[in-house]
N, C-alpha and C positions, 0 to 999 in steps of 0.2 A: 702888398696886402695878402697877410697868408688866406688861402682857403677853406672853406669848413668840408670837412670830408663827408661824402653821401652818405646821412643813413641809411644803413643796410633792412629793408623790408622783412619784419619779424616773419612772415611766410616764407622767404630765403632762409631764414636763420633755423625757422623747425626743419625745414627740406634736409640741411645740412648737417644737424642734429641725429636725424632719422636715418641719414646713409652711413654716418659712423658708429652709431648703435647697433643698426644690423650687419655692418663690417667685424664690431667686436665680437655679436655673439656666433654668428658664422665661424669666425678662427678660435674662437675662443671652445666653443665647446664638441667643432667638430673636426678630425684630421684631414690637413688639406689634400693629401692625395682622395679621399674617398670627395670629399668634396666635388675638386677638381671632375672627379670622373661621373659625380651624379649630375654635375653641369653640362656634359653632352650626353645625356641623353635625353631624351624629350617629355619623361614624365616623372618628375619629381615630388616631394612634396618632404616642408621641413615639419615636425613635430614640437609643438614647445610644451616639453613634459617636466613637470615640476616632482614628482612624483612616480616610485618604478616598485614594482614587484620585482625583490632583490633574487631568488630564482630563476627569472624569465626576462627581467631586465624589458617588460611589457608595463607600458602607461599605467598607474591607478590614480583614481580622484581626491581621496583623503592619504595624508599622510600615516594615520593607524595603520594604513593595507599595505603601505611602505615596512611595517615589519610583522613578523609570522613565524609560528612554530613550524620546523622544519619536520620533515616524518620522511623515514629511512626505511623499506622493505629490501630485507634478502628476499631476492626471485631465483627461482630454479631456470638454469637453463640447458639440462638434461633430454635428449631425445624426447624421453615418453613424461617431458612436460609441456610438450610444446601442442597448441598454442597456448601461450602462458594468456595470462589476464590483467588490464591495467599496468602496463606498461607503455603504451599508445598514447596514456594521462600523464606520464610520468612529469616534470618541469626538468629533471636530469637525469640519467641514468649514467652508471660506471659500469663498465664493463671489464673482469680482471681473471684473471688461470685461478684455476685451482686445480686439484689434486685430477691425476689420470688424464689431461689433455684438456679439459674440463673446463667452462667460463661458468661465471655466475653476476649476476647483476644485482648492483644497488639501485633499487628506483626511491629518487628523492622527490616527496610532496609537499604541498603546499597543504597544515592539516584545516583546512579553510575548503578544498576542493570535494566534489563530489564524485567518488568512485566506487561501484558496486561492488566490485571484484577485484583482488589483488592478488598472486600469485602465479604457480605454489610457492610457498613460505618455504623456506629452508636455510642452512645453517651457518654460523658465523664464522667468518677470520678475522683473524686480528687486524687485516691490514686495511681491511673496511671498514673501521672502526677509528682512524686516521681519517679517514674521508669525512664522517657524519661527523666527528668533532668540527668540521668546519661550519657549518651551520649551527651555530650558538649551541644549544644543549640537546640536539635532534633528540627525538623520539625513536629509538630504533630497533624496528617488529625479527625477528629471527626465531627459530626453531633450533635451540640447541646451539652447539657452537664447537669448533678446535680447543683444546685446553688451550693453550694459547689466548686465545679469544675470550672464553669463559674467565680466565683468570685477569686478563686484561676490562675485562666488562664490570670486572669489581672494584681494582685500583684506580681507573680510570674516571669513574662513578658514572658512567652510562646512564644515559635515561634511556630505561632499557627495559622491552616490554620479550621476554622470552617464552615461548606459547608453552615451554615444558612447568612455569608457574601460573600463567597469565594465557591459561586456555579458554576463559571464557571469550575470549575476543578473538579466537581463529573457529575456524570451521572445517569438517573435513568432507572433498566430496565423493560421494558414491560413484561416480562413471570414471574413478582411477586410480590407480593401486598406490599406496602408501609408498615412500614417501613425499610422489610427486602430486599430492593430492590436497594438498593445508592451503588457504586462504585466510585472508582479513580482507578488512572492506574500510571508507572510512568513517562510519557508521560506529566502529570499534574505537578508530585510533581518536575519531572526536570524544569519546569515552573516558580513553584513555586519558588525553589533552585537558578533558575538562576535571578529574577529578587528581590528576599528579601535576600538572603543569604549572610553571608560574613565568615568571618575570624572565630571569635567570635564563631561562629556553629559548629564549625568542632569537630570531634572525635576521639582522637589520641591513641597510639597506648599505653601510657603510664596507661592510663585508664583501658585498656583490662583485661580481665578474662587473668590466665594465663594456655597456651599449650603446650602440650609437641610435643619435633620434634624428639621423638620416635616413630617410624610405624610399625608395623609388625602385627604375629596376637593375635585373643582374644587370653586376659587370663583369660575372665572367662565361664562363660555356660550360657543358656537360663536361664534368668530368669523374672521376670514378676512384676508390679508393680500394684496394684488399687489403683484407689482415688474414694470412693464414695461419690463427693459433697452433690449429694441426688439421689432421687429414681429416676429422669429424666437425671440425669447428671453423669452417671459411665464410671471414665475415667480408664481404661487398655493399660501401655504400656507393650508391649513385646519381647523379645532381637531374635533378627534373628542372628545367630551366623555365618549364611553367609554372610549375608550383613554387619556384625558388624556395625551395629546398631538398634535401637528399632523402630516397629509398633505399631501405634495408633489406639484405639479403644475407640466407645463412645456407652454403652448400648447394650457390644455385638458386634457391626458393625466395620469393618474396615473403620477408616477416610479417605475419598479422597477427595482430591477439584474438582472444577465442570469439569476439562480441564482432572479427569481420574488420576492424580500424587496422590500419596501416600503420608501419612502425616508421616514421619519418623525424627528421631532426633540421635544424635553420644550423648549426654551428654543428661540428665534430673538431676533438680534441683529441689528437693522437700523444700520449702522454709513456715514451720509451723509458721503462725500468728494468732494473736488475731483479731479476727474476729466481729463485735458487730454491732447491728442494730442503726443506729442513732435517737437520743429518737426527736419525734415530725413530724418526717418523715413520709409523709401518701402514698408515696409508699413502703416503706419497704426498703427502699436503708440502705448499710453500711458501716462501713467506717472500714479499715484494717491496722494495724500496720507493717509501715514499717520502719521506723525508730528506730533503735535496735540493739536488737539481739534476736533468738532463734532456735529451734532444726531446723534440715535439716536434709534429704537425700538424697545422690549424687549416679546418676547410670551412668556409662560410662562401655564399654567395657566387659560389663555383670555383672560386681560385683556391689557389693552396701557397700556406705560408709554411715553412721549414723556420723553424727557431727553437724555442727552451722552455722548460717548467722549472718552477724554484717552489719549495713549501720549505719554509726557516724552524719550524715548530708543528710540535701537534696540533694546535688550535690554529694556525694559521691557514691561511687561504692559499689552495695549490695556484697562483698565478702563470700566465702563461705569457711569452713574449716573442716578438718577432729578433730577426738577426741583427737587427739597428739596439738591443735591448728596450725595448720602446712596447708596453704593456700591450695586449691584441686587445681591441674595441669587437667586441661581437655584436651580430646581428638579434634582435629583441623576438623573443620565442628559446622553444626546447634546446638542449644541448646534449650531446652523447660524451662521456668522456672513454675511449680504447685507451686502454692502460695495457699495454704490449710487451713481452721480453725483448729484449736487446739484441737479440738470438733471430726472432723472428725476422722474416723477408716481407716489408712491407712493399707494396705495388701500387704508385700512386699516377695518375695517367690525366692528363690537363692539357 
């Protein structure tokens, strides 16, 4: 006489259900080495985020706040502009040469954020102008520009806000000499945003760097990065292991903007180009290779990855990846991207 087999008690059967659902979404949405590593340590916590601010790759609640007009400030980063203003707010900032040894900075916002102060304003190259096409149709504030740039800001059809037409939305301040002295705020660019802006602009979420909604603590140690653009311009980030994340330093000095905030980052993107002076150019301007591919270094959470950048197109997204080719998952917060000549001696110390 055959048997009737034990029903299995539907309370076993949810049990069972529930360990291979949190099995799936564990491997499924998170890499198992970081995994792996946030399991020894004693204080974790998984996030179940449906929803990201595609800048910051940080939680939002409705999916509308999942896409956003991007806003692109050229900042001065010239001796007698420092301390600059609202770059401390920034959601990314690039860092890239220009002309005489010289960096200057794109800081990218979200035009949704509240920032009193931005600058100084100052003026365009063409090859930052590759970068903010990546962000849907940015908004992008500058003061004049390289012909290069200028001519490129026509063909290209920039949504393009340049304070030599579009001065009522900068300002100039009294306690510093021309030309390190031009601001915006975002007070202007919501201005802007509200009365040029459409559909067409916007920056979705599908574009995003990608984050992990793994949280817990480092897993790695202090460690510390130089870029010696040149002898005026040594950049030092360095991993605060409490704060998890990295302090900036230019020449020695810790960076702050003028309001007293610290210039800190959760992710830095070392992003090595060819770098070359443009021949007939009598200021020395030059022009930098973004369209590509080449080496990178990626610092999050104190460790350091060595691998590659690839951008296929203008509007595409500079991605970054490890030596397995396998896309880097960043940590949810700011990002710095150092865009470096090839030339330079980076110094990286882990």
């Amino acid at each position: 006489m055959k048997r009737k087999p034990w029903p299995i008690p539907p309370i076993i059967i949810l049990i069972l259900i529930s360990i291979v659902g949190i099995g799936v979404v564990f491997f499924y949405y998170y890499p198992s080495k970081e995994l792996l590593r946030a399991l020894s340590n004693s204080d974790f916590t998984i996030t179940a985020v449906k929803y990201i601010n595609p800048l910051d790759g940080k939680a939002v609640n409705k999916k509308v706040d999942s896409v956003l007009q991007a806003v692109g400030v050229m900042i001065d980063n010239h001796p007698n502009s420092r301390p600059e203003s609202g770059v401390s707010k920034a959601k990314i900032v690039y860092e890239a040469p220009v002309e005489g040894g010289l960096t200057r900075y794109l800081a990218i916002f979200d035009s949704k954020q509240v920032v009193a102060e931005v600058g100084p304003v100052r003026s365009a190259r063409a090859y930052f102008l590759d970068w903010i096409q990546e962000y849907g149709r940015g908004l992008y504030m500058h003061s004049g520009g390289s012909p290069e740039a200028l001519s490129a800001i026509k063909t290209k059809n920039i949504f393009d806000a340049n304070e030599f037409f579009w001065g009522q939305y900068y300002w100039r301040s009294s306690d510093r000499l021309a030309p390190h002295n031009l601001y915006t705020s975002s007070s202007n660019w919501a201005k802007i945003v509200s009365l040029y802006g459409n559909k067409s602009s916007l920056f979705t979420a599908d574009k995003a760097w990608k984050y992990t909604r793994l949280i817990g603590q480092t897993i790695g140690k202090k460690s510390e990065l130089k870029i010696p653009y040149s002898d005026e311009y040594a950049v030092t980030w360095t991993y605060d292991v409490k704060a998890l994340n990295y302090t900036r330093s230019v020449n020695g000095k810790k960076e702050k903007d003028k309001d007293g905030s610290e210039i800190r980052a959760r992710n830095i993107l070392v992003q090595i180009s060819n770098v070359k002076e443009i021949n007939g150019d009598d200021k020395g301007r030059v022009e930098v290779a973004t369209i590509g591919s080449g080496e990178a270094i990626i610092l999050k959470k104190g460790a350091v990855i060595y691998g590659t950048w690839k951008k296929s197109s203008l509007t595409a997204r500079t991605r970054f990846y490890d030596k397995n080719k396998k896309e880097i998952v960043l940590v949810p917060g700011n990002t710095w991207v150092q865009v470096v000549p090839a030339d330079v001696n980076i110094l990286v110390t882990n």
